[in-house]
ZADO-162543 format. One line per field, with one value per residue (C-alpha): residue number from 1; y, x, z. Coordinates in nm, 3 decimals, m for minus. Each point is the difference from the previous one (the first is absolute). Layout:
N
i (NUM:...)
yy (Y:...)
xx (X:...)
zz (Z:...)
This chain:
299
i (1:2:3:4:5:6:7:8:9:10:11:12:13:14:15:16:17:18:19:20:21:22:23:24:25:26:27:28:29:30:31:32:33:34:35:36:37:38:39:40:41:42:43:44:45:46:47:48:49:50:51:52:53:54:55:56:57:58:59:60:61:62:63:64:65:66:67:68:69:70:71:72:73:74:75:76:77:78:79:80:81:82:83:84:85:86:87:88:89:90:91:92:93:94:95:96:97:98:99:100:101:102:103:104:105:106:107:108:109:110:111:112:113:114:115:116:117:118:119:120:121:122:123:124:125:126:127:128:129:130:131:132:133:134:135:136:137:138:139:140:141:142:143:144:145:146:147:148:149:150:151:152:153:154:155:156:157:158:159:160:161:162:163:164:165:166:167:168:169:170:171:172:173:174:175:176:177:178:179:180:181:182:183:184:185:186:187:188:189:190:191:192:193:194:195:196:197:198:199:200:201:202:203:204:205:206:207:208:209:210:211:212:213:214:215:216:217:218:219:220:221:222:223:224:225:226:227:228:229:230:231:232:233:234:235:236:237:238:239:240:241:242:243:244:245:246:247:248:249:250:251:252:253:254:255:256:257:258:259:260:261:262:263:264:265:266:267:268:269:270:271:272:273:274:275:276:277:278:279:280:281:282:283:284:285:286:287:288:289:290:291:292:293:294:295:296:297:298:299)
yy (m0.248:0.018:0.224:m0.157:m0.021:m0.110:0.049:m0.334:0.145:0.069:m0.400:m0.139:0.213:m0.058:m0.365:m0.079:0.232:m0.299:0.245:m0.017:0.304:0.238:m0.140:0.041:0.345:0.076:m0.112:0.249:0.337:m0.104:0.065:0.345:m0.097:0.209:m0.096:0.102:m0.276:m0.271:m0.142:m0.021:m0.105:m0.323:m0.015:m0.064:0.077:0.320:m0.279:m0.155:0.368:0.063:m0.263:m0.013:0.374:m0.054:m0.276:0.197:0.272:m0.237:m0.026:0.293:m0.027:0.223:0.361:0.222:0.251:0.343:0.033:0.345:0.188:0.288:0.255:0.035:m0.031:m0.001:0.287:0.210:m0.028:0.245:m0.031:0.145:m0.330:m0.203:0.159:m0.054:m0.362:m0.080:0.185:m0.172:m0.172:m0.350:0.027:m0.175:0.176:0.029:m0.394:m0.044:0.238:m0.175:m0.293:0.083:0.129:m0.285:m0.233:0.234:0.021:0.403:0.293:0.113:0.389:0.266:m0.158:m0.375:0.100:0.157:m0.329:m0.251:0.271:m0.041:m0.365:0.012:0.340:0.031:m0.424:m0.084:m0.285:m0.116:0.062:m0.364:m0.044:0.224:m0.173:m0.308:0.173:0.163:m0.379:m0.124:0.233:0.016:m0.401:m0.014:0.265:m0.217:m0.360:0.119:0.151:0.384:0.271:0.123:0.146:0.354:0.156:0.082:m0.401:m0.042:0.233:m0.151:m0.327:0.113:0.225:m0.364:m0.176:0.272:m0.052:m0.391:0.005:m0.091:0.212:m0.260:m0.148:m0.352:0.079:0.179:m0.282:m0.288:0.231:m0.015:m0.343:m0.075:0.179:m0.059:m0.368:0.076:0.131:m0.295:m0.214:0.253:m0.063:m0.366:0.044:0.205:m0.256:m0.254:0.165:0.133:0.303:0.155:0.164:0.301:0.218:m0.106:0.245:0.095:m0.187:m0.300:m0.015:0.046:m0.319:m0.206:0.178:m0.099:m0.331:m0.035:0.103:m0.258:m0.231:m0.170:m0.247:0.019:m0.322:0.143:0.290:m0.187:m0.209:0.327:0.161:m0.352:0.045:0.333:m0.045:m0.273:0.174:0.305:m0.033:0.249:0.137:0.202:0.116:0.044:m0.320:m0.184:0.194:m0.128:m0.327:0.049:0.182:m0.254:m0.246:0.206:0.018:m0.363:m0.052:m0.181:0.077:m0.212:m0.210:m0.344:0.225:0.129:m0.334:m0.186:0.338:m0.077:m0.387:m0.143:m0.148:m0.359:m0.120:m0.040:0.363:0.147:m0.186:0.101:0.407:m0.069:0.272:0.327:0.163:0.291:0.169:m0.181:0.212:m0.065:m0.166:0.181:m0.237:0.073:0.324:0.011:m0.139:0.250:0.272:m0.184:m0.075:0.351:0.116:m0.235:0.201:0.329:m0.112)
xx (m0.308:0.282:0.324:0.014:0.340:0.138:0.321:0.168:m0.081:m0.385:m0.022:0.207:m0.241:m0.310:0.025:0.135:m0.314:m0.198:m0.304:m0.170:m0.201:0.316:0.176:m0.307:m0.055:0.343:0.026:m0.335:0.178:0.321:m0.226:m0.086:m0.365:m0.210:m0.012:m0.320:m0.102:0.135:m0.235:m0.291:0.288:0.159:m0.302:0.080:m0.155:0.072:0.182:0.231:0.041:0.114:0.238:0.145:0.122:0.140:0.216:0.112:0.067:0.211:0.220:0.020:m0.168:m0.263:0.062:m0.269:m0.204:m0.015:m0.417:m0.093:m0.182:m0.244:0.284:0.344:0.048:m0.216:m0.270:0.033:m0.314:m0.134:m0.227:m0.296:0.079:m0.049:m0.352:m0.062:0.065:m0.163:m0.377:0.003:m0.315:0.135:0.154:0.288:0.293:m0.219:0.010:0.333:0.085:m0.205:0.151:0.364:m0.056:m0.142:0.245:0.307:m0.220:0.070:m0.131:0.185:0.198:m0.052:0.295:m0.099:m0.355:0.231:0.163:m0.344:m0.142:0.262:m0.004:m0.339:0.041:0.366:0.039:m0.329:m0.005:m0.343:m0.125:m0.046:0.355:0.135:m0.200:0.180:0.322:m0.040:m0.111:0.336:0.240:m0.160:0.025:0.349:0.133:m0.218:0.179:0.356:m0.067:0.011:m0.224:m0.219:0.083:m0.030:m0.166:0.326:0.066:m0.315:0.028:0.302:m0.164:m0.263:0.211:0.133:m0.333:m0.065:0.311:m0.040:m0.371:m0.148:m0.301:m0.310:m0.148:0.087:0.342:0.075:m0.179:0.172:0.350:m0.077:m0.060:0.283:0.226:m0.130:0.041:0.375:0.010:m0.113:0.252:0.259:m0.123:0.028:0.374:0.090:m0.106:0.159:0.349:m0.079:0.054:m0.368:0.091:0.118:m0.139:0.169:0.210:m0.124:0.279:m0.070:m0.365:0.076:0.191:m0.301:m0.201:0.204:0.022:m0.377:m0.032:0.261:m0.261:0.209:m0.179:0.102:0.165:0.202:0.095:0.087:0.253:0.158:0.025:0.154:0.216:0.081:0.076:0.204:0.226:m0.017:m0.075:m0.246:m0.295:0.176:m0.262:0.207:0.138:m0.353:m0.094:0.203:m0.050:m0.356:0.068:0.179:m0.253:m0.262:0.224:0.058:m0.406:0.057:m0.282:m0.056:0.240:m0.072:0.110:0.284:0.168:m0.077:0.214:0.289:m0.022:0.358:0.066:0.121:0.309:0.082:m0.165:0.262:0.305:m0.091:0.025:0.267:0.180:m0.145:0.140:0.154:m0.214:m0.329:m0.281:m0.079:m0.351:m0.246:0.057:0.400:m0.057:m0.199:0.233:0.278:m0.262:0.005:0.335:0.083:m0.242:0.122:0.380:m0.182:m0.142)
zz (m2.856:m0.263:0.059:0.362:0.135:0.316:0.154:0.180:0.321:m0.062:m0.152:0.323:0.288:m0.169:m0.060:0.370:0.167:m0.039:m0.117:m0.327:0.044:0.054:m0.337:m0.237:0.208:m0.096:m0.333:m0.035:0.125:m0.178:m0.309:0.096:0.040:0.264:0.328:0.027:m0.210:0.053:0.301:m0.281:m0.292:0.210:0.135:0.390:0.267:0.275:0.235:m0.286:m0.137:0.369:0.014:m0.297:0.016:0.383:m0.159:m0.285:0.285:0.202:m0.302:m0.121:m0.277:0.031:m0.070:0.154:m0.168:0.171:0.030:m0.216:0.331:m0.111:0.082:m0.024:0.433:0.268:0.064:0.322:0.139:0.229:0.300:m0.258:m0.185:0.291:0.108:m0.306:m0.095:0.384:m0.085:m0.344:m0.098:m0.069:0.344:m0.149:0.138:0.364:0.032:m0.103:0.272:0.273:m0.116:0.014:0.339:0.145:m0.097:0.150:0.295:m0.006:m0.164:m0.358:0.013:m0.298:m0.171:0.064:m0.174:m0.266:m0.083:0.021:m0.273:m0.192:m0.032:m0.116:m0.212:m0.166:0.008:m0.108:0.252:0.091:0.352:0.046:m0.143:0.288:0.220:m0.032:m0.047:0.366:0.110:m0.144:0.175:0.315:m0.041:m0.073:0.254:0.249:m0.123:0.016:0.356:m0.134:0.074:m0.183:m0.301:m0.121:m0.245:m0.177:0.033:m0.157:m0.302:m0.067:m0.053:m0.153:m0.318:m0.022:m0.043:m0.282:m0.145:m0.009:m0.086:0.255:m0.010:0.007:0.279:m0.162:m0.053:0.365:0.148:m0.131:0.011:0.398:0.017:m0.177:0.225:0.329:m0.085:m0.131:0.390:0.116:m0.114:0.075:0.390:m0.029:m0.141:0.285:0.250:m0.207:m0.010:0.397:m0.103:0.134:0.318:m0.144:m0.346:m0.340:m0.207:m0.291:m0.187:0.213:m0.095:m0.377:0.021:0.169:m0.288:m0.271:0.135:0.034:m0.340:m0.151:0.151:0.253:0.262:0.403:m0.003:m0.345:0.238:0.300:m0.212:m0.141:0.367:0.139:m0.298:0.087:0.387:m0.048:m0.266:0.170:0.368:0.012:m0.236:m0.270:m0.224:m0.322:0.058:0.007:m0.245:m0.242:0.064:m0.049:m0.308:m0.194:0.117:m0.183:m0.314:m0.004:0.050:0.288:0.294:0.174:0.219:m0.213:m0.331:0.230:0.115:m0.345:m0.119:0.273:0.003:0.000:m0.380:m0.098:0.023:m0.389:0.031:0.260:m0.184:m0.369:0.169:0.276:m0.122:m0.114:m0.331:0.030:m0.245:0.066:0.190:0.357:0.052:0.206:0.320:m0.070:m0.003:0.353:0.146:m0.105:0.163:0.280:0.060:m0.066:0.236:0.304:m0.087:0.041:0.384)
């Protein structure tokens, strides 16, 4: 791939993601290759396709491609459409219907029915994609104690799926795995931090999600929310955050990687930098501790 050039930024996040996939993937697009190739051209498979574009994502270094729908915005549909679609011979558009109603446990309006045909019609999604798309939200609304979502909810997702290509069986199936799981652990950090009485903010669960993703253990966790308490007095989640973050850019995860990192140094070690030069650069451990001190003024 010759012309290939990469800023400072792209070489530091994509060799601290700890994913192989995501920097050939990159290095791929940066090219201006199709995307629409490249599962046959690096040859990977759906699930490493999968993850290897949610990485990039998490860095930002994955700029999306607008889908080309057949027209320019949505068709208004009419209730002639509808009747339609529902005596078709395939019976297509008849199951899906069935199908979306008996998972919302009510039946669809005029304008819901509008919607479902146009996930199938303007999307192109396949009715077995939307299947597992209505399985998903009515999943998620159901683990973070919501009702149940609305059809507007679920178009919403859904224009996203389209947008992100996921638009195969394989690749909505393993997306929902995926996820679910990523819910999972988000649970067992909220019971870890006792913080699952109550419903997370949505900033709050994007920083169990990041953390998740940086591939931190429980204990690793613990140690930074100890950490954070004792500093702090309470859970601050910028604070811990932080913490956590310069872990991850020092590639330290877990807490034997962590206290090797902190251990106190010889003596001949501490005497030879006793005194810190006025121009020298403040290590990483120096400069936690500035955060921290600074943070303990703030209280």
């Amino acid at each position: 791939m010759p012309g290939i050039t990469l800023t400072e930024e792209e070489v530091r996040k994509l060799t601290s993601c700890g994913n192989p996939d995501a920097a050939v993937l990159f290095l791929y697009r940066k090219a201006e290759l199709p995307r629409e190739t490249a599962l046959a051209a690096l040859h990977f498979t759906v699930p490493r396709m999968v993850g290897a574009t949610d990485t990039l994502r998490q860095l930002g270094l994955w700029q999306e491609e607008r889908p080309v729908h057949p027209t320019p915005e949505r068709p208004q549909y009419t209730e002639e459409d509808l009747k339609r679609e529902q005596q078709a011979g395939d019976g297509r558009f008849r199951n899906l219907v069935g199908e979306a109603q008996r998972r919302l446990g009510r039946t669809l309006s005029t304008e819901e029915l509008k919607i479902l045909l146009s996930l199938i019609d303007y999307l192109r999604l396949p009715t077995e994609v939307v299947g597992v798309l209505l399985y998903y939200c009515l999943e998620r609304s159901r683990r973070r104690d919501s009702r149940a979502p609305s059809m507007r909810a679920i178009e919403k997702e859904a224009y996203r799926w389209a947008d992100e290509g996921i638009d195969t069986l394989e690749t909505a199936s393993f997306y929902v795995q995926q996820q679910l799981r990523l819910h999972t652990r988000v649970q067992q950090l909220r019971q870890l931090l006792q913080i699952d009485q109550r419903r997370l903010t949505p900033a709050e669960e994007k920083y169990l999600v990041s953390w998740i993703r940086m591939g931190f253990r429980d204990d690793t966790i613990r140690m930074a929310y100890e950490r954070t308490c004792l500093n702090t007095g309470a859970l601050k989640w910028a604070y811990m955050n932080s913490i956590l973050t310069s872990w991850h850019e020092q590639n330290l995860h877990t807490p034997e990687e962590i206290l090797a990192g902190d251990a106190p140094r010889k003596p001949e070690q501490r005497r030879a930098s006793a005194y810190q030069q006025h121009d020298a650069a403040l290590s990483p451990l120096a400069q936690e501790a500035v955060a921290r001190m600074l943070a303990e003024e703030d209280d």
